[in-house]
C-alpha positions as CSV (number, residue, x, y, z in Angstrom):
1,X,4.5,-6.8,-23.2
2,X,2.0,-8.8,-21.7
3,X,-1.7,-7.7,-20.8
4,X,-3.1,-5.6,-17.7
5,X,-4.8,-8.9,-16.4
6,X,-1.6,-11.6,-16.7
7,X,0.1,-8.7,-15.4
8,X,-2.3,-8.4,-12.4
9,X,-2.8,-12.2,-12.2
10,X,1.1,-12.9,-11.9
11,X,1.7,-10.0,-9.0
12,X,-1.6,-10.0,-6.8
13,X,-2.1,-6.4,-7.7
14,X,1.1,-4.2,-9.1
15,X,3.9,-2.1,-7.8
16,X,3.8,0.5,-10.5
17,X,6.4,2.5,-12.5
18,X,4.8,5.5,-13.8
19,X,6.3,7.1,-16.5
20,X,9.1,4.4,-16.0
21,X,11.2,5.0,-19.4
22,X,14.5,3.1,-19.9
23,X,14.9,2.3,-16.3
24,X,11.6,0.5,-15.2
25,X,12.6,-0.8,-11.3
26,X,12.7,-4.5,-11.0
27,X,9.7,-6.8,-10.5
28,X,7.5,-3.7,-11.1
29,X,4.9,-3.1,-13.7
30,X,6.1,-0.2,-15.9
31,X,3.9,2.3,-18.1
32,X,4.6,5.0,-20.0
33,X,4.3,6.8,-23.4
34,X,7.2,5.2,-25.2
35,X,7.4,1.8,-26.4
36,X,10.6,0.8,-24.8
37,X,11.6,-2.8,-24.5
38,X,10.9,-2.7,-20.3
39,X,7.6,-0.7,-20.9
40,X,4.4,-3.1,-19.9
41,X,1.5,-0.8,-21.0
42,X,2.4,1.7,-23.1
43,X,-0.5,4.7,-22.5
44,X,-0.6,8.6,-22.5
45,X,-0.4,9.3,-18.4
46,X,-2.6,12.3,-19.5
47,X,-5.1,10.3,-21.3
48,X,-7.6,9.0,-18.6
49,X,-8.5,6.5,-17.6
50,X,-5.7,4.3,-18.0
51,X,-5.7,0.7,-18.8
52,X,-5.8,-0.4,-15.2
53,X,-8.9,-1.6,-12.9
54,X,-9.7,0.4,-9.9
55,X,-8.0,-0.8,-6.8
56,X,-5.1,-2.8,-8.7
57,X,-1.8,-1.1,-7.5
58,X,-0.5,-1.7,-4.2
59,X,2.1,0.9,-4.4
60,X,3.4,3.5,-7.1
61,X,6.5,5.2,-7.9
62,X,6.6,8.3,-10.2
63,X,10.5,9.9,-10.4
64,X,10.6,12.7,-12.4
65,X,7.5,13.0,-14.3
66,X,5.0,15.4,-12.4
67,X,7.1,18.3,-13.6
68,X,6.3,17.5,-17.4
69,X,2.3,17.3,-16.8
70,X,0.3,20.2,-18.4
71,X,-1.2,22.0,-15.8
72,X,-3.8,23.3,-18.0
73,X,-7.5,22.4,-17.3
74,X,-6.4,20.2,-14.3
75,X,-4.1,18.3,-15.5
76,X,-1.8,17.5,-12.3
77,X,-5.2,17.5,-10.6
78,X,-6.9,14.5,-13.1
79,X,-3.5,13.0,-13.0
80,X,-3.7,12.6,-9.6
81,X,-7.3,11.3,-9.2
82,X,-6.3,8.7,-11.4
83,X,-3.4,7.3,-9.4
84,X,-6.0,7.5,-7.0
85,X,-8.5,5.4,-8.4
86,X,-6.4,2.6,-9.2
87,X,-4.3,3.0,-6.1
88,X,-5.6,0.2,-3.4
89,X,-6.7,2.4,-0.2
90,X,-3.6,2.5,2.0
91,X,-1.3,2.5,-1.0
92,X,1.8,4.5,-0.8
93,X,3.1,6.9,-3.7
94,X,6.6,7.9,-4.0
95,X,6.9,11.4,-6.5
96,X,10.0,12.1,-6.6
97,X,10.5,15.9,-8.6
98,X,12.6,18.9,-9.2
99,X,11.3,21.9,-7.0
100,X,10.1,24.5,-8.6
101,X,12.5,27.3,-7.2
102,X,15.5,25.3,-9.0
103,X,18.0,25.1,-11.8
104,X,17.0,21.6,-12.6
105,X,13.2,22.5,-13.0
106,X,14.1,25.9,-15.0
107,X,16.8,23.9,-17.4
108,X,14.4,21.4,-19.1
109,X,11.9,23.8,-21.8
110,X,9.3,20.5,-21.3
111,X,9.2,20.9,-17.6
112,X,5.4,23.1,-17.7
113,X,4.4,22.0,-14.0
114,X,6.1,23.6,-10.7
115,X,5.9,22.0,-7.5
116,X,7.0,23.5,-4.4
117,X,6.9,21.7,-0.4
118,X,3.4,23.5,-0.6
119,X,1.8,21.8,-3.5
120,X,1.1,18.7,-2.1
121,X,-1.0,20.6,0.6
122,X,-3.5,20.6,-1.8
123,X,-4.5,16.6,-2.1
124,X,-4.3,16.4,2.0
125,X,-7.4,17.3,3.3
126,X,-5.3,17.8,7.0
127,X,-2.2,19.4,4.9
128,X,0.1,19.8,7.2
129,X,0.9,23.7,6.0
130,X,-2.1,24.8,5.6
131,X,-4.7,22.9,7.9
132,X,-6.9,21.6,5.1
133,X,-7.5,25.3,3.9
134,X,-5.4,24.5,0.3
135,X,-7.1,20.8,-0.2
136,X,-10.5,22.7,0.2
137,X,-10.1,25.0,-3.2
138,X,-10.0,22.1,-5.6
139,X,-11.2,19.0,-3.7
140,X,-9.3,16.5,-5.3
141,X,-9.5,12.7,-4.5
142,X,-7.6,12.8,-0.9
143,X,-4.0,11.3,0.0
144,X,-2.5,11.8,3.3
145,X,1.4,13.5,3.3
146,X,3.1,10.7,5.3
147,X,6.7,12.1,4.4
148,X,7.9,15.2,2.9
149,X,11.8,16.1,2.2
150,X,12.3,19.4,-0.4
151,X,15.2,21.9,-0.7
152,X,15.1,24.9,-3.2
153,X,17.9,24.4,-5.1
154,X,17.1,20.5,-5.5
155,X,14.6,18.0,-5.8
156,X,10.9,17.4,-3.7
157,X,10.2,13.8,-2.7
158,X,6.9,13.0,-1.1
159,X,5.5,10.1,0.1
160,X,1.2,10.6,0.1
161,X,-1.1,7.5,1.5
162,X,-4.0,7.1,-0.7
163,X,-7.6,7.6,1.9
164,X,-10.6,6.1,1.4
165,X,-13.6,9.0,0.2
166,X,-14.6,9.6,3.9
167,X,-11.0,10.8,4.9
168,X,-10.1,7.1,6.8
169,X,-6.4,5.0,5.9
170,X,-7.0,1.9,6.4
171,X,-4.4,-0.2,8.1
172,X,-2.0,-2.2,6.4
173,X,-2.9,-5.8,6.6
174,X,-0.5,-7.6,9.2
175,X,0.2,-4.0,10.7
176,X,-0.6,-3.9,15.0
């Protein structure tokens, strides 16, 4: 397990595997709770802030870890804000995560945080359901919904864009 800076150093910034287990995704930069051998930083997701600078991750990937975040005192929220600050702006976040209506959320006794095809609404300051009216309760660090797929009895996958403070996305470099 090398150190956040080689690690930064030897990718230009990091594609990162939250809560990567066992199966860390190839030329990524895993973290998670467990020291498994594939594991680069080892860190409590829900203790913040993480061992990473601001800025540093040019795209994250979090499969099947939302659901197990204690939604008590903000959890999902601070969670969030912290992909967010060490997301670049313009990064892209893949959460991929049993919906909250199904078997495979109610099955696990650690899953503690449901997420329906409205939850998301609440970190998009345009959401697409509900016009901006759910990201105004809490005000969390804003992402853009750039790709939303859910069924009930099944999984949620959602692809959110991180914005800049002001609302803007800035365009990816070599994009016209």
């Amino acid at each position: 397990m090398g150190d956040v800076a080689e690690l930064l150093a030897k990718y230009s910034g990091i594609r990162l595997d939250i809560a990567c287990g066992a199966n860390k995704r190839e030329n990524w930069v895993g973290i998670d709770i467990r020291p498994l051998p594939d594991v680069d930083i080892v860190h409590d997701l829900e203790s913040f802030p993480w061992p990473l600078p601001d800025g540093c991750v040019l795209a994250a990937i979090c499969s099947h870890y939302v659901e197990h975040i204690d939604p008590a005192h903000f959890g999902f929220i601070r969670f969030m804000d912290e992909v967010w600050r060490v997301m670049r702006p313009g990064g892209k976040l893949l959460i991929a995560t049993p919906h909250a209506w199904s078997v495979g959320y109610g099955q696990d006794p650690t899953h503690c945080n449901p997420v329906n095809e409205n939850t998301m609404d609440y970190f998009d300051p345009e959401g697409p359901r509900s016009g901006g009216i759910l990201y105004q309760i809490y005000q969390p660090k804003p992402w853009k919904i750039e790709y939303l797929a859910w069924h009930p009895a099944g999984n949620i996958e959602v692809v959110l864009v991180k914005r800049e403070m002001n609302g803007h996305i800035p365009i990816e470099e070599g994009a016209a």
